[in-house]
C-alpha positions in Angstrom: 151.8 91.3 93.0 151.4 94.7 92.1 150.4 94.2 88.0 154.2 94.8 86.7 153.3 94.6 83.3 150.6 97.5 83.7 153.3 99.7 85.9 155.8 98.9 83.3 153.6 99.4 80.3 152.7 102.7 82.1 156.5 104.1 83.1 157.8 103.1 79.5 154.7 105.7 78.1 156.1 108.2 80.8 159.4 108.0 79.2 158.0 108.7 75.9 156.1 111.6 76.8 158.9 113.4 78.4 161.3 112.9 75.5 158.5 113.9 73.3 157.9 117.2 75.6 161.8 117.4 75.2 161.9 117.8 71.1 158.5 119.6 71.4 158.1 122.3 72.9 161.5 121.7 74.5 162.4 119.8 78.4 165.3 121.4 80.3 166.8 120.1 83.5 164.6 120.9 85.8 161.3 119.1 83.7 163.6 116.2 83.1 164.5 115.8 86.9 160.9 116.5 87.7 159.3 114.0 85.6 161.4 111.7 86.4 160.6 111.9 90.1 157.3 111.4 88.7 157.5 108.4 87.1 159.8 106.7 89.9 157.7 108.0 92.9 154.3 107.4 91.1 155.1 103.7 89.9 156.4 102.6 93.6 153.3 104.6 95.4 151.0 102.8 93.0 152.7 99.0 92.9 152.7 99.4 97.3 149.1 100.5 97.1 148.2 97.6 94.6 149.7 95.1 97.1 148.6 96.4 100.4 144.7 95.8 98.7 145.6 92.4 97.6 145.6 92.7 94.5 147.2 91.1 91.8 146.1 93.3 88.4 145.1 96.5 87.8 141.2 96.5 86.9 139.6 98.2 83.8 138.6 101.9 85.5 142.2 101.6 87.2 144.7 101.8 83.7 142.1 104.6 82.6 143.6 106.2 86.1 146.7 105.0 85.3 146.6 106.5 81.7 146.0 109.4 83.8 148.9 109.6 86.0 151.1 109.6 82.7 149.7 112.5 81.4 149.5 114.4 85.0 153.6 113.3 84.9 153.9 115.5 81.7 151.9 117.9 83.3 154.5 117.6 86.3 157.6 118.2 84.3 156.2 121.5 82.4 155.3 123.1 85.5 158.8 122.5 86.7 160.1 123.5 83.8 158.2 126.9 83.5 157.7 126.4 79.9 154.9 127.6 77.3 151.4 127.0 78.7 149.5 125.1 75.8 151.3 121.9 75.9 150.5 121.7 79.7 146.7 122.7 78.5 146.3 120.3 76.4 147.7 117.1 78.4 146.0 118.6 81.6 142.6 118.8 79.8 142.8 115.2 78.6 143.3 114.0 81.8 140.2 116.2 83.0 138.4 114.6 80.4 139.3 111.0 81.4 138.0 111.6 84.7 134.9 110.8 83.3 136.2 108.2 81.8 137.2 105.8 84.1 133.9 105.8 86.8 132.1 105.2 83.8 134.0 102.0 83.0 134.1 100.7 85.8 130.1 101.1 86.7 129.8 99.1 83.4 132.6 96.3 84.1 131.4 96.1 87.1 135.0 96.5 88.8 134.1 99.2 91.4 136.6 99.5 94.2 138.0 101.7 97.1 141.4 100.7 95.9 139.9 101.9 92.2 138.1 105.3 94.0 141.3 106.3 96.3 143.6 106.2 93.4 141.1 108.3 91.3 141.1 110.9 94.1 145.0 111.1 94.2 145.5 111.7 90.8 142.7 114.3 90.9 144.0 116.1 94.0 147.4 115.7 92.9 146.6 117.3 89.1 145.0 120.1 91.2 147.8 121.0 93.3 150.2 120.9 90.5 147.7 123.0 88.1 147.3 125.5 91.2 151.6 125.5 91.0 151.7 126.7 87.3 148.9 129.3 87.8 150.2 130.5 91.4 153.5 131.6 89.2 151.5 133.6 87.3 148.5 135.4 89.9 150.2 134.8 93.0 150.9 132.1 95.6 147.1 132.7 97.2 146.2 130.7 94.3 147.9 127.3 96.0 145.3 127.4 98.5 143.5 125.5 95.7 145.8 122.7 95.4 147.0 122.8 99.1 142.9 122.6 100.5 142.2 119.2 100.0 145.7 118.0 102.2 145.0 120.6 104.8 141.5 118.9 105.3 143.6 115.2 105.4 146.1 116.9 108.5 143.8 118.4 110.0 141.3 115.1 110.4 144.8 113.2 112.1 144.7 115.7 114.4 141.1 116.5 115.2 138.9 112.9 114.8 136.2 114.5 114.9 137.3 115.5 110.9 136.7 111.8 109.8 133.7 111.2 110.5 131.8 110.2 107.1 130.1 112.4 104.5 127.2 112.3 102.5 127.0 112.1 99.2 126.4 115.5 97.4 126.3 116.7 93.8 126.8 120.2 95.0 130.7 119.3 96.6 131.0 117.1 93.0 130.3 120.1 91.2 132.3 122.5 92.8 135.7 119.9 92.6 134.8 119.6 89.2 135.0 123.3 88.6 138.6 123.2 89.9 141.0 121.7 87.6 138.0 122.9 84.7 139.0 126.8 85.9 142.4 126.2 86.7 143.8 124.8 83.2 141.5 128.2 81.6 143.3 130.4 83.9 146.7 128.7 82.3 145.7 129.2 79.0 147.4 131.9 77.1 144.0 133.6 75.6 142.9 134.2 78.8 143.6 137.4 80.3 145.3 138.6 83.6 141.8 139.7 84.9 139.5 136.8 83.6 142.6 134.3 84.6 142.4 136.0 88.1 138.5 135.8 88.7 138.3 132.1 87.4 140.8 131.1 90.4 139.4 133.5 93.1 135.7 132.1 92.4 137.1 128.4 92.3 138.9 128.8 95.5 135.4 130.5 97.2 133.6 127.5 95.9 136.0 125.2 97.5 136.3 127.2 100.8 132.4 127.2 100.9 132.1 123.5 100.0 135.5 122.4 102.4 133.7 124.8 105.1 130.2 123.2 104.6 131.8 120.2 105.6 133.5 121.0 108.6 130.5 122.3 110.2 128.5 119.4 109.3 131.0 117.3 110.4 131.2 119.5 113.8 127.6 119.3 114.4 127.4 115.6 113.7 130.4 115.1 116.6 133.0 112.9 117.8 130.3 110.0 117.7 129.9 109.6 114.0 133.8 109.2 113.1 134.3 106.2 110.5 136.1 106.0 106.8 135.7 109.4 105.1 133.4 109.6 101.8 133.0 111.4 99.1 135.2 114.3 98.6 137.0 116.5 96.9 139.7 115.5 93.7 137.7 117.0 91.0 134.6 114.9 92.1 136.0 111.7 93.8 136.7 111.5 97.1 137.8 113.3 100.6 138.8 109.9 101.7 140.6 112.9 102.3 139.0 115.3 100.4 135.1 116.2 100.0 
């Protein structure tokens, strides 16, 4: 249980990549002890969650995920490591970019799951709030409200059950956790300037504050009556499951 060979397959690629990030650009300590927390947190979280659903393998959609996670773990250790921002771009925007990857394979596989959608969601929410680290540095800590939004909503429906009632499908609250990571890795970039790097993250984080607050207040109107298994939400268009 818990697909070894895909976990291991997966933690020997996050090995490579950080000693790859460590000859080029350069890894110290502090990416090093970082990525590795990574990879060892990551690859138990994941082999728990595979046997809690039962499963025995990963499916199709889930290594694209999985493919995922490795590069968010690169993305990980150069955030720790404060180092130069296009390496971090460029593994950040290819896991972007496989986020539309792996729904699409596994609508045509036929594998769709809400073991396969919740891990999705993580490694969106999770690429955000690390993103929302590295640009935070650089504008200010108001920035983390990005990253931090989506586990705020999550607390706040343990304590209020009212929070976890389900959501409707909407293309608007796809669109605007879509925008997120897209504006966070240009604010990172190094061609973008203080100001433009600034109003890219102020007008993602009033999207999401619009789109979280939407929510609420639908959720508040709709009452303690329609509680049930969170939907769609917020990663950069998967779920709220805890997220919107």
């Amino acid at each position: 249980m818990g697909d070894p060979a895909a976990l291991g397959a997966a933690a020997c690629a996050q090995a490579a990549l950080l000693v790859l990030l460590a000859w080029a650009p350069g890894l110290g300590p502090a990416g090093w002890a970082a990525g590795t927390g990574f990879l060892l947190a990551g690859a138990a979280a994941v082999a728990w969650a595979v046997r809690r659903s039962g499963r025995s393998r990963l499916g199709p959609a889930d290594l694209v995920t999985l493919a995922r996670s490795v590069l968010i773990g690169g993305v990980v250790a150069l955030v720790a490591d404060g180092g130069p921002a296009w390496p971090l771009v460029a593994l950040a925007s290819v896991a972007l970019a496989l986020d539309l990857v792996d729904g699409l394979v596994a609508r045509r596989t036929g594998t769709e799951s809400s073991f396969g959608a919740r891990f999705d969601m993580e490694a969106d929410a999770f690429l955000i709030l690390v993103l929302s680290v590295r640009v935070a540095a650089e504008l200010g800590w108001w920035v983390l409200a990005i990253g931090a939004m989506r586990y705020a909503f999550v607390a706040a429906g343990r304590a209020a059950p009212w929070m976890r009632g389900p959501l409707a499908p909407s293309r608007a609250r796809k669109a605007v956790a879509a925008v997120q990571g897209v504006a966070l890795v240009a604010a990172a970039a190094p061609v973008v300037p203080a100001g433009g790097a600034t109003a890219l993250a102020a007008g993602a984080l009033a999207l999401l504050a619009w789109s979280f607050g939407r929510d609420v207040a639908g959720l508040w109107r709709a009452g303690p009556g329609a509680g049930g298994t969170r939907a769609v939400g917020h990663g950069t268009g998967a779920r709220r499951g805890g997220g919107s």
